[in-house]
C-alpha positions in Angstrom: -45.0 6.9 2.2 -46.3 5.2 5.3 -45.9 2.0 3.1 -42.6 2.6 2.5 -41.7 3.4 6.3 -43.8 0.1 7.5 -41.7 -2.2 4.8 -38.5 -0.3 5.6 -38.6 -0.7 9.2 -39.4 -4.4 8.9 -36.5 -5.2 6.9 -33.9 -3.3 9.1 -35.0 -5.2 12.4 -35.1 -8.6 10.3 -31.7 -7.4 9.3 -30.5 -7.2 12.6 -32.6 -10.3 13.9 -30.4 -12.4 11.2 -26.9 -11.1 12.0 -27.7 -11.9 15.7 -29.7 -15.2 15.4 -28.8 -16.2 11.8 -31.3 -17.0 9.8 -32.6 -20.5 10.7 -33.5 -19.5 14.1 -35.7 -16.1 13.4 -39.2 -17.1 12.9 -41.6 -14.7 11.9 -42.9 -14.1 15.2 -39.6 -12.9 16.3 -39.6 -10.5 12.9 -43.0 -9.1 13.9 -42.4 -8.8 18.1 -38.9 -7.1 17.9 -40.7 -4.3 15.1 -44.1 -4.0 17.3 -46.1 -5.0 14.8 -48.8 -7.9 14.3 -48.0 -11.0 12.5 -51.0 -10.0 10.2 -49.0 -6.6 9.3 -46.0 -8.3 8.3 -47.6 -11.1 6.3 -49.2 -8.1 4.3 -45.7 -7.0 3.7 -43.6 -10.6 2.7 -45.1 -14.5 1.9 -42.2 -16.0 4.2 -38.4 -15.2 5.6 -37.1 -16.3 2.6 -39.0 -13.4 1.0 -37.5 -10.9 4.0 -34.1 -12.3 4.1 -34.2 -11.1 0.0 -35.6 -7.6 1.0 -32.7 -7.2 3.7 -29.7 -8.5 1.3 -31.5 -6.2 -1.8 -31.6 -3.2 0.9 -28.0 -4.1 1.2 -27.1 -3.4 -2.2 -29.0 -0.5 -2.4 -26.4 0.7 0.1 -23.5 -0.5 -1.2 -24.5 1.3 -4.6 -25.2 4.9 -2.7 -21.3 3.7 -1.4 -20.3 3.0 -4.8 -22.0 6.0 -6.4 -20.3 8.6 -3.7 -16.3 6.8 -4.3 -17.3 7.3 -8.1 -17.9 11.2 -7.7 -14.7 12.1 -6.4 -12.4 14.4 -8.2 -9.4 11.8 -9.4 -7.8 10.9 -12.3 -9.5 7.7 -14.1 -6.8 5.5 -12.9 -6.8 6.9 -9.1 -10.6 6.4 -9.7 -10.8 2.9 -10.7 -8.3 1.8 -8.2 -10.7 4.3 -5.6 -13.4 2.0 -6.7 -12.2 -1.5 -6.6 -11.3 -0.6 -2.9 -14.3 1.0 -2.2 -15.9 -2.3 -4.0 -13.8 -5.1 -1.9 -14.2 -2.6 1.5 -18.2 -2.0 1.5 -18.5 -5.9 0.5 -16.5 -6.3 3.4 -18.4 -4.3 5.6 -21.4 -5.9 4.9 -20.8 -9.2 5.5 -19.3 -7.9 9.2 -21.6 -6.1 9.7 -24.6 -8.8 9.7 -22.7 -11.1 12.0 -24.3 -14.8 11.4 -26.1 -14.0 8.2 -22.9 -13.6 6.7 -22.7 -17.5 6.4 -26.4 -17.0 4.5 -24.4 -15.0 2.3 -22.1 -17.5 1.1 -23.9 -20.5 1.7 -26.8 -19.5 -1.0 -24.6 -18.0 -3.1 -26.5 -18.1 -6.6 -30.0 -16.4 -5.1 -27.6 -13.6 -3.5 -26.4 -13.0 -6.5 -29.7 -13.2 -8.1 -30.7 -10.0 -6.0 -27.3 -8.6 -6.1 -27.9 -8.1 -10.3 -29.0 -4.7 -10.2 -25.8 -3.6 -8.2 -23.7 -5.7 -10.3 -25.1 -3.9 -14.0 -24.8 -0.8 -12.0 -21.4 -1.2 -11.2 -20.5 -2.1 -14.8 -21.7 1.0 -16.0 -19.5 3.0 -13.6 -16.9 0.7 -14.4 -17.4 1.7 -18.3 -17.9 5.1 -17.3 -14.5 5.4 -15.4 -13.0 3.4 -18.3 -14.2 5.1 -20.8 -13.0 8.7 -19.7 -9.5 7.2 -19.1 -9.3 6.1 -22.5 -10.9 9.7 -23.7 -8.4 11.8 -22.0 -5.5 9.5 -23.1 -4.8 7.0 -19.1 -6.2 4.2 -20.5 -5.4 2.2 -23.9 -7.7 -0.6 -24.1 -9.7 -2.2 -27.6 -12.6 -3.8 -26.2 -14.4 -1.3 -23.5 -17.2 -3.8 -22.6 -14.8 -7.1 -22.2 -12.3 -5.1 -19.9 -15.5 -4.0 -18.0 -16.7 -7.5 -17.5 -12.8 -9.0 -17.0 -13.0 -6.2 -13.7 -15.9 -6.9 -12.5 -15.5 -11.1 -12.5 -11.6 -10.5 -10.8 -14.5 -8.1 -8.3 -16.1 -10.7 -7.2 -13.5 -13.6 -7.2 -11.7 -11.0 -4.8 -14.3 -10.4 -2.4 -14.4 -13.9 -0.2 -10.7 -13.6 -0.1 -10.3 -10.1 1.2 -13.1 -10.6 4.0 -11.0 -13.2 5.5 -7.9 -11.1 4.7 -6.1 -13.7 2.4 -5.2 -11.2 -0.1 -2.5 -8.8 0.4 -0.6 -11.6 2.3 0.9 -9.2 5.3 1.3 -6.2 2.6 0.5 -2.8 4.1 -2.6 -0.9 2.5 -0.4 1.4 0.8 2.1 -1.4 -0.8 -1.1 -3.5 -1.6 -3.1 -0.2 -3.2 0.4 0.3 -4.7 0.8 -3.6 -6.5 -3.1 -3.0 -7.6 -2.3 0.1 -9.3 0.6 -1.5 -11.1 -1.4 -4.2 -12.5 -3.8 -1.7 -13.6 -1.3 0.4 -15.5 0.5 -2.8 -16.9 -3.1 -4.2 -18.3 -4.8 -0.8 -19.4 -2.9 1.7 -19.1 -0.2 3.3 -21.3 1.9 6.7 -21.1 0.3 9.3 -19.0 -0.7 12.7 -20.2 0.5 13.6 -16.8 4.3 15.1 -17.4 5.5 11.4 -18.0 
């Protein structure tokens, strides 16, 4: 448990070490000062940065899953609730990246070993994803042949969506609602058929 603490607390003052100094400019020392412990306590814990900078974005993800997992629960039909979770999705990626100020450009800059430790989000998500899709087509939302490819054609547009919503190139000026409202369209059109729901 102490373990846990000690590793925990190291990574969430490198964290914030890397969104203030980026990460070129935190050394180790800096890492080990800021937490109060010796140099000898936080080799015991990670080889190098490299090693800490993948504990902080993994830490990350952890978070973003717990933020995943909680949108996922709430009591919405399956299309309200995919359209809940591709917000959710775009808006905690989003959040992230602000969040750790000048290691966001480590995020995009390195992009393939992010998303090296971002894999067991990622197969996370897709289960939800097949989860939420699968229920839709149970109870009659969703009309959709291949389960798996629609799951993996959701979660590639995901990702391809996330650098442009950041910088807020997507909606193009739309309001949240008329943007939530186009995204909700394109679901229906692509998945979706006649509602159970007095249509």
């Amino acid at each position: 448990m102490a373990i846990e603490k000690t590793r925990a607390i190291l990574v969430d003052v490198a964290r914030r070490l890397f969104a203030r100094k980026g990460l070129e400019e935190t050394t180790m020392n800096d890492i080990s000062q800021a937490a109060g412990k010796g140099r000898r306590t936080l080799y015991t814990y990670f080889k190098n940065k490299e090693e800490i900078f993948d504990a902080v974005v993994e830490a990350e993800m952890d978070r973003l899953a717990r933020e995943m997992a909680e949108v996922a629960s709430r009591l919405l039909s399956p299309e309200d609730k995919l359209v809940a979770v591709i917000y959710g999705h775009l808006e905690a990626i989003k959040e992230v990246v602000q969040r750790n100020g000048n290691m966001r450009a480590e995020f995009f800059r390195d992009a393939w070993r992010v998303s090296l430790i971002r894999k067991r989000f990622d197969t996370n998500e897709k289960k939800l994803l097949a989860q939420i899709l699968t229920d839709g087509e149970r109870q009659g939302y969703f009309d959709i042949e291949n389960i798996q490819l629609a799951v993996n054609i959701i979660h590639y547009c995901l990702r391809g969506l996330e650098i442009p919503y950041i910088y807020g190139r997507l909606d193009n000026g739309l309001s949240p609602a008329a943007s939530r409202a186009a995204v909700q369209r394109i679901i229906h059109r692509a998945i979706g058929h006649h509602f159970k729901k007095n249509n």
